[in-house]
ZAGU-390185 format. One record per residue (C-alpha): x, y, z; residue in three letters. Coordinates in steps of 0.2 Angstrom, whole numbers, padded with zeros to 4 digits, always signed. Example, Ala and Ser with C-alpha at 12.3 -4.5 7.8 and 13.67 -1.06 7.14 Angstrom:
# ZAGU-390185
+0062-0022+0039ALA/+0068-0005+0036SER/
***
This chain:
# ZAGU-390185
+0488+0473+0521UNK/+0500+0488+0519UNK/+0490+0502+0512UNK/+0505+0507+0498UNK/+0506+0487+0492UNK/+0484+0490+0491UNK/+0489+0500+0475UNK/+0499+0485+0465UNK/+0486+0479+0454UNK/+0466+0478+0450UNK/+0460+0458+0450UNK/+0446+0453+0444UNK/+0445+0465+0431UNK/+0451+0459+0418UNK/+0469+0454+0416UNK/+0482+0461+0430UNK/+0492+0474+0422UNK/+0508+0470+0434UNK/+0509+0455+0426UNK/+0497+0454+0408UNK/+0488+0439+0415UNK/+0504+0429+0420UNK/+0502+0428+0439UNK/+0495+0417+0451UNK/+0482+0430+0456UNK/+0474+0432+0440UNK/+0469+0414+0442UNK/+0453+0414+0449UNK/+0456+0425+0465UNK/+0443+0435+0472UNK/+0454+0448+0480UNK/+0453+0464+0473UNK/+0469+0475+0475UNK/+0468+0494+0467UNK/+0481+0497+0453UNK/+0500+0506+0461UNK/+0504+0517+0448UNK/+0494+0534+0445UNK/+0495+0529+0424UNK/+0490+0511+0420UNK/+0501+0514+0401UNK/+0516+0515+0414UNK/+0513+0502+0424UNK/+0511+0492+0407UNK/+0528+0497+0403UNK/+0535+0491+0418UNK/+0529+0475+0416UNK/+0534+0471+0399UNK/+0550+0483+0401UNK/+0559+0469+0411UNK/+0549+0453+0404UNK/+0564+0441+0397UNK/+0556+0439+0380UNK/+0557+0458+0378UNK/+0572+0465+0388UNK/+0590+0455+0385UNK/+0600+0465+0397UNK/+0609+0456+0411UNK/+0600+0456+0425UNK/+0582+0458+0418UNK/+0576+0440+0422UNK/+0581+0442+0441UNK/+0572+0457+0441UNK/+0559+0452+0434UNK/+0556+0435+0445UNK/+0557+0446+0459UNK/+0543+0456+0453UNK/+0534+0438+0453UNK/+0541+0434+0468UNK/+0534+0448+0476UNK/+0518+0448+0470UNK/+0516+0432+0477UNK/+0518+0439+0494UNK/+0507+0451+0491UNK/+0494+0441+0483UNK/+0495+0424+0495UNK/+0486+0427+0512UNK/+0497+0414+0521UNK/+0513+0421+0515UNK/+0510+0440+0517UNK/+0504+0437+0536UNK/+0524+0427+0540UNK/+0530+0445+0531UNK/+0520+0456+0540UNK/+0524+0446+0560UNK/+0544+0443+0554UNK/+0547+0453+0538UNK/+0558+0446+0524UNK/+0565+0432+0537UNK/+0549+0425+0540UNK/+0547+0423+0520UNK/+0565+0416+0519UNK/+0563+0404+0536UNK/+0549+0394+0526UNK/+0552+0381+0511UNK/+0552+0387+0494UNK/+0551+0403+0498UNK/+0564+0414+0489UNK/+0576+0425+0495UNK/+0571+0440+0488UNK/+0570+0458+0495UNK/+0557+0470+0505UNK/+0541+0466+0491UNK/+0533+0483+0498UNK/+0552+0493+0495UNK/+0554+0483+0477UNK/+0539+0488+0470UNK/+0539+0505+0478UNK/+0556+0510+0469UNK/+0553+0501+0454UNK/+0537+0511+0451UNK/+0544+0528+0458UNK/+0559+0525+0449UNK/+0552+0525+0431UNK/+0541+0541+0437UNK/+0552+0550+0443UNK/+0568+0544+0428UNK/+0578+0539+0444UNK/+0580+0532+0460UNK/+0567+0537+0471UNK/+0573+0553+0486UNK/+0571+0544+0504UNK/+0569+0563+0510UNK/+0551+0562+0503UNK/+0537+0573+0509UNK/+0526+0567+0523UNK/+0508+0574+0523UNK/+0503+0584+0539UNK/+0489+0574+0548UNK/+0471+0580+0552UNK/+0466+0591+0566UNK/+0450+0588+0575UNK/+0438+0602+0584UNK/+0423+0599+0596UNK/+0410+0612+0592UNK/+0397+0612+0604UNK/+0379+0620+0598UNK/+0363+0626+0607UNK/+0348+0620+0598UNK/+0344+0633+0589UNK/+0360+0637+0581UNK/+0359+0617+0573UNK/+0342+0622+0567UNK/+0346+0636+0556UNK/+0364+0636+0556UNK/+0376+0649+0563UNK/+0395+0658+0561UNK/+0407+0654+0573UNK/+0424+0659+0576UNK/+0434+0646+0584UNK/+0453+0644+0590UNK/+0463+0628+0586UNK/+0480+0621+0591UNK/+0491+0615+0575UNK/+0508+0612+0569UNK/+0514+0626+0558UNK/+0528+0626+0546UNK/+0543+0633+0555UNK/+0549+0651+0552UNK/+0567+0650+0556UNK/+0570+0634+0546UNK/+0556+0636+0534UNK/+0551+0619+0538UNK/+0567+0611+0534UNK/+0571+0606+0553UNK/+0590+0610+0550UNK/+0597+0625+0557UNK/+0600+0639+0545UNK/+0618+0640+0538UNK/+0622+0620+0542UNK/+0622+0606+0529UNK/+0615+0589+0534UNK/+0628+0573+0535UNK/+0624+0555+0531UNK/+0614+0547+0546UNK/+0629+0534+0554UNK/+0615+0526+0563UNK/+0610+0518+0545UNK/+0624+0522+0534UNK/+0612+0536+0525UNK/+0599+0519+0517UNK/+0586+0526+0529UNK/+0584+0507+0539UNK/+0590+0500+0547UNK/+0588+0477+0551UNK/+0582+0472+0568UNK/+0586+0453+0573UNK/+0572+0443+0587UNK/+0575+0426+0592UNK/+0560+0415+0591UNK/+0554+0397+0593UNK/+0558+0395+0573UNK/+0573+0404+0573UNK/+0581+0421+0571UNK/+0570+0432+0561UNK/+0577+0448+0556UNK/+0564+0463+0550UNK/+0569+0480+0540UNK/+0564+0495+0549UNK/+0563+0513+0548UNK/+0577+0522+0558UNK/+0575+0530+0572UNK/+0588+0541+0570UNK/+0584+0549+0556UNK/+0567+0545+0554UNK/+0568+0537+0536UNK/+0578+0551+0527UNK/+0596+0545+0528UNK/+0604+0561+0534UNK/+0607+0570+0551UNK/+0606+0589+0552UNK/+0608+0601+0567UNK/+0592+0605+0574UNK/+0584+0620+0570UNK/+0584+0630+0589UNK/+0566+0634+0585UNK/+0559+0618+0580UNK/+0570+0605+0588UNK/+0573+0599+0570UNK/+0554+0594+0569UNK/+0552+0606+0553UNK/+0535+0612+0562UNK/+0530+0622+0578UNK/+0514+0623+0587UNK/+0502+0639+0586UNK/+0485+0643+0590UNK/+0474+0652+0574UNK/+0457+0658+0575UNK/+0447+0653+0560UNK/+0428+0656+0556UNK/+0415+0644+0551UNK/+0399+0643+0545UNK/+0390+0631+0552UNK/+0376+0624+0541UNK/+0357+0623+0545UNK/+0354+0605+0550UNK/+0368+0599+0557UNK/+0365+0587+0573UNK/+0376+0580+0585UNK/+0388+0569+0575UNK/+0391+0580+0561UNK/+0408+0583+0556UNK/+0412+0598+0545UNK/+0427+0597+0534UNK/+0437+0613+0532UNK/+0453+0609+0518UNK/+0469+0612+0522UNK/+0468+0619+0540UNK/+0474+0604+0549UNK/+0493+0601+0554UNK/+0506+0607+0542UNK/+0517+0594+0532UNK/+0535+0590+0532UNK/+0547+0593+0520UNK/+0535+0601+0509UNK/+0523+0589+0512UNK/+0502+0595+0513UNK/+0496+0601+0525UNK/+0478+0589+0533UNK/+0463+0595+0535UNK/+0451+0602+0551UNK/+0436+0591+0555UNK/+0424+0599+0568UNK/+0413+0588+0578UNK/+0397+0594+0579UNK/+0386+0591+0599UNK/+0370+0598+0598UNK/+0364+0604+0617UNK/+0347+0598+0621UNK/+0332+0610+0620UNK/+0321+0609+0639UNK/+0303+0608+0628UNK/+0306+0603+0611UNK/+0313+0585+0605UNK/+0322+0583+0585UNK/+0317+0567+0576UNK/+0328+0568+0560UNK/+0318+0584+0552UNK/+0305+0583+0561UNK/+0304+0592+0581UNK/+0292+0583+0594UNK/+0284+0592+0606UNK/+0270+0585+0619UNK/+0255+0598+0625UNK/+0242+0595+0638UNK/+0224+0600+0638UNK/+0211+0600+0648UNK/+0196+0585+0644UNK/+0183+0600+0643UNK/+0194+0610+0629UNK/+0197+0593+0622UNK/+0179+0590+0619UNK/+0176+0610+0615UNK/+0190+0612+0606UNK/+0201+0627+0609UNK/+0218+0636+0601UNK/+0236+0635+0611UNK/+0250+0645+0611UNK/+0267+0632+0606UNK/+0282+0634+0605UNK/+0292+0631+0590UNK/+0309+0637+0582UNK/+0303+0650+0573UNK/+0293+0657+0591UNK/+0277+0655+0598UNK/+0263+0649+0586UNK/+0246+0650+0588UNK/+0239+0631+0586UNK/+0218+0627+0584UNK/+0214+0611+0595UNK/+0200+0603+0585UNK/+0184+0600+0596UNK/+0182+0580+0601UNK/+0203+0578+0602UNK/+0207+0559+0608UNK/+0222+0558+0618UNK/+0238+0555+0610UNK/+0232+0563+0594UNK/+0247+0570+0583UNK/+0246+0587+0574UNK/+0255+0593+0561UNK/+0262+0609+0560UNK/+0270+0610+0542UNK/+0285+0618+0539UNK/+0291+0621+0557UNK/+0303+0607+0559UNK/+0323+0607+0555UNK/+0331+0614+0538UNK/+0335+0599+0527UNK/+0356+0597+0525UNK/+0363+0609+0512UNK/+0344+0610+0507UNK/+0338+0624+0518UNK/+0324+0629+0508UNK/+0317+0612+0513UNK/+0311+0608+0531UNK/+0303+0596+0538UNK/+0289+0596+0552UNK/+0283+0601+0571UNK/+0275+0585+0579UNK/+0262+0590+0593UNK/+0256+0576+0600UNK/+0240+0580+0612UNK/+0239+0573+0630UNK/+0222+0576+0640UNK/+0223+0579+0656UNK/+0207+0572+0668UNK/+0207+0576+0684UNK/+0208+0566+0699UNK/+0198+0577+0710UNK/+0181+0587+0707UNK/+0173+0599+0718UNK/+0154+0595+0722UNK/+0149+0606+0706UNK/+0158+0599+0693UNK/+0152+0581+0700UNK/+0135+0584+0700UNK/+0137+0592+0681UNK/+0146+0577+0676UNK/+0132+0565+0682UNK/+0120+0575+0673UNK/+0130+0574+0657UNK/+0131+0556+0661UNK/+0113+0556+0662UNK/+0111+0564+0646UNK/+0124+0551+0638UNK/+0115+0537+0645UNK/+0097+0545+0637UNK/+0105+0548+0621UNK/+0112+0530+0620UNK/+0096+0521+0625UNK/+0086+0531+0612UNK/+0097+0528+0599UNK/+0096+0508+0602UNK/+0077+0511+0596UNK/
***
């Protein structure tokens, strides 16, 4: 569904306030559509302000069995889907449909016009759209976060026009393209007929008027530049992350907002140590004699080399937890999680005649030890 006919009415909650509970979608329907209007009191008083037991004047009724007309569109999967493929033709092609105009553009001015005390400007202001940055990190850096300066391409408001897209000292003329409505009514032959669909025009691009292009601009309203913004980068991000800075996307047109910069975080791998979450992995390898001993290691973490105590009779695979040393919790920095050090002991595949012969005898002495304990 069309995301400005998403705002028409709330279903399922209590009555619909298009309506007051009269329409077929309040009956039992599941779908859930979000209320048009920014003030429910005025989209109360639209309803009732062209119902035929309240308002007299000619011409209320029609407009208000177009209101119910569209609705039903809206509301009536089968129905919305022959709008949205052949526009209002579709509707018109099938039976009992009604010939009733554009429901999206009907409940768009009727809304707008009660807002605005008027018929609503088709020279409205378009949004900018958002801007997106890939920001490449080394491990580190993610782990504790870091300032960055980066450089990103936008669309600026124009200077010589101030954004208008018209050249300075002209006046704009209605659009001949679309006779200044801002649509224009394309026509396709089908197997069911000739269905006809209201579109924006080109030539004008919705607004109705033709100006003389701005030299700068080419009448766009914006021109690309390069700007240089610093970020702070948050401890804990990880590849994935997108940091949201407002307003710093591409400019609007005709005084529309400007969007806002997302920046993609890629974290680079590190060579020793893994990240789990908050937690960083790292694999050391001892020797089966320091296993059985016991001994202390020099590992690596984030915060540098750290001294960690191998405790004697280590089994292989054995995990130790060094507290505290793993990666800064999202804006929580103060909190971290933990360094993994998973022990791997290394026996080896060769002995000289020496270490042989002092294995046997520790064998020997294994042996002994079993046998006088089974008595």
């Amino acid at each position: 569904m069309r995301q400005d006919v998403a705002k028409h009415a709330k279903v399922g909650q209590g009555r619909c306030q298009a309506c007051l509970g009269r329409c077929k979608a309040c009956r039992g329907r599941p779908r859930t559509l979000t209320s048009m209007p920014k003030d429910v009191a005025t989209y109360r008083k639209l309803a009732r302000s062209y119902h035929p037991d309240v308002n007299k004047e000619p011409g209320a009724e029609q407009k208000f069995k177009d209101i119910s007309n569209a609705y039903e569109v809206l509301s009536d999967d089968e129905k919305r889907s022959l709008y949205d493929r052949y526009g209002e033709a579709g509707l018109k092609a099938g039976p009992g449909f009604n010939d009733f105009s554009n429901p999206f553009d009907l409940f768009e001015s009727l809304f707008e016009g009660i807002n605005q005390g008027g018929r609503p400007s088709r020279n409205r202001a378009v949004d900018g759209q958002d801007e997106y940055y890939n920001l490449v990190l080394n491990f580190k850096e993610a782990v504790f976060g870091v300032e960055k300066e980066i450089e990103i391409s936008r669309l600026e408001s124009c200077g010589t026009c101030n954004g208008s897209g018209a050249k300075p000292g002209t006046n704009p003329s209605k659009c001949s393209t679309c006779g200044g409505q801002g649509q224009v009514v394309s026509s396709a032959r089908t197997p069911l007929g000739v269905f006809q669909q209201v579109m924006t025009c080109s030539s004008c691009g919705g607004t109705g008027e033709i100006s003389t292009p701005c030299n700068t601009c080419s009448g766009d309203g914006r021109v690309r530049r390069t700007k240089r913004i610093s970020l702070k980068v948050p401890a804990g991000v990880d590849s994935g992350s997108r940091l949201r800075v407002r307003n710093e996307g591409n400019a609007g047109r005709r005084g529309g907002a400007p969007g806002d910069l997302f920046v993609i975080i890629e974290v680079m791998p590190d060579p020793v140590l893994k990240r789990d979450d908050t937690n960083i992995l790292y694999t050391c390898k001892v020797s089966y004699i320091d296993a059985i001993l016991g001994t202390t290691i020099k590992v690596p973490t984030v915060d540098g080399v750290v001294d960690l105590k191998i405790p004697a009779g280590t089994q292989p695979n054995t995990t130790l937890v060094m507290a505290k040393k793993g990666v800064p919790l999202l804006n929580k920095s103060n909190m971290r999680g933990d360094q993994l050090v998973r022990v791997q002991i290394e026996i080896p595949k060769r002995l000289s005649s020496d270490e042989r012969k002092l294995i046997e005898e520790l064998a020997d002495l294994s042996k002994g030890k079993t046998a006088s304990s089974r008595r």
